[in-house]
C-alpha positions in Angstrom: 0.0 0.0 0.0 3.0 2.5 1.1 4.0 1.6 -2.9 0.8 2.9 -4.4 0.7 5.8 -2.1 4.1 6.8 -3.4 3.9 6.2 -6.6 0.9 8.0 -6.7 2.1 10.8 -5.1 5.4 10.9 -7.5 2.8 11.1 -10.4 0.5 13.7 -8.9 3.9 16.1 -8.1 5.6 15.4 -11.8 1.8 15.8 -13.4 1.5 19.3 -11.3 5.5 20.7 -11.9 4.4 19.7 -16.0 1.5 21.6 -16.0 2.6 24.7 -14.0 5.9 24.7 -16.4 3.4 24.8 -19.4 1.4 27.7 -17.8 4.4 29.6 -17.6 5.7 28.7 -21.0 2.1 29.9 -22.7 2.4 33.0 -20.6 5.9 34.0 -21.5 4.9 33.0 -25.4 1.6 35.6 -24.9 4.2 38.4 -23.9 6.5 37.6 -26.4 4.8 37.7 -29.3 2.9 41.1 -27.6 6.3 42.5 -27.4 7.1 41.5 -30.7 3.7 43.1 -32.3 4.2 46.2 -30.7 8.3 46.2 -31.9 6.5 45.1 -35.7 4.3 48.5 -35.4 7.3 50.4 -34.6 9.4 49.4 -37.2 6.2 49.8 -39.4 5.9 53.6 -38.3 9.4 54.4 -39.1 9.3 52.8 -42.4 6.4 54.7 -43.5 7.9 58.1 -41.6 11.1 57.1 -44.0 9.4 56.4 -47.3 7.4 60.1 -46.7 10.9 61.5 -46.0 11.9 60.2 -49.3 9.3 60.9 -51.6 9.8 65.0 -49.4 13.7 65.2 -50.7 12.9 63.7 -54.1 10.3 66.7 -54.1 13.1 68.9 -52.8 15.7 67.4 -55.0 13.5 68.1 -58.3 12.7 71.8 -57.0 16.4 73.0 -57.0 17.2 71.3 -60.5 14.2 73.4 -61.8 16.2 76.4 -59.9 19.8 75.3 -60.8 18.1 74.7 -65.1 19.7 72.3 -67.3 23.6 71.2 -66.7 26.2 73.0 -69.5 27.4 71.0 -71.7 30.7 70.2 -72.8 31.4 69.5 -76.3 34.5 68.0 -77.2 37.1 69.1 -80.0 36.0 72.6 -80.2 38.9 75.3 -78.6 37.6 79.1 -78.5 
């Protein structure tokens, strides 16, 4: 009877240490991939803040070739 009552109890404390570890485990998973949502939006953001900032110095860039005009050109051969 001692045997039973043993092994029984062995069981019951290995069953209860599995299932707390897998508690934990989902809840460390949960705040992981929270973390790693709210890290995804970030990096999100700044790529959209970072293609605006591009398409504003492509604007820019245009604007002062319109200001600056057409680039001289040299012509080769010709000595004045």
């Amino acid at each position: 009877m001692e045997v039973v009552t043993t092994i029984s109890a062995v069981v019951a404390t290995v069953l209860s240490l599995v299932a707390a570890m897998w508690t934990m485990l989902r809840a460390f998973e949960r705040r992981t991939d929270a973390r790693f949502d709210r890290v995804d939006a970030h990096f999100e953001k700044l790529e959209n803040e970072m293609l605006d900032l591009r398409n504003e110095l492509t604007d820019v860039k245009i604007s002062i070739a319109r200001l600056e005009g057409p680039r001289p050109r040299f012509e080769l051969g010709t000595s004045r």
